[in-house]
C-alpha positions, 0 to 999 in steps of 0.5 A: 629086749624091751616089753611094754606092759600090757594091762587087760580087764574084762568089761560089759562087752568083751575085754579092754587093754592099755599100757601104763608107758603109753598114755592114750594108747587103748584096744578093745575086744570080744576076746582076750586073744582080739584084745592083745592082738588089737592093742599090738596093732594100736602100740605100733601105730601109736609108736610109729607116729609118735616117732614120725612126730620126732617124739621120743618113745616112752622108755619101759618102766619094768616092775614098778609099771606092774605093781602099780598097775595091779594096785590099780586095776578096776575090773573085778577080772584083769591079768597082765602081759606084755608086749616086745618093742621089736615085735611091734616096730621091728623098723624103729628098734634094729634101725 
């Protein structure tokens, strides 16, 4: 199955996520449990409208989005997780 990789930092006010496979798409959050569940929600949104558009999904990049997202972390505390495409848009990917 496909996972996007997910890239959390600890900020000023809590803890902030994007993914380096989709552009723009960003959550926010006190915690780096609202964090991930913030930006699972902003995936599937984001995702579902983009398909809406008839725009095709940005594909998973797998390893090399991870290297490149280590070497360019800003915060001093990040970690790195992922999400299931099928998880997030279970209508899109068994459809």
């Amino acid at each position: 199955m496909d996972k996007y990789l997910i890239v959390v930092e600890k900020s000023e006010t809590g803890y902030s996520a994007y993914s380096p496979d989709v552009t723009g798409c960003i959550a926010t959050g006190k915690t780096i449990e609202k964090t991930i569940a913030s930006m699972k929600t902003a995936l599937a949104f984001h995702l579902s409208a983009m398909a809406e558009d008839g725009e095709a999904l940005p594909a998973p990049r797998g390893i090399a989005a991870y290297l490149e997202a280590v070497s360019n972390a800003e915060g001093e505390e990040y970690f790195l997780t992922h999400i299931a495409v099928g998880a997030i848009l279970p209508e899109i990917v068994h459809a």
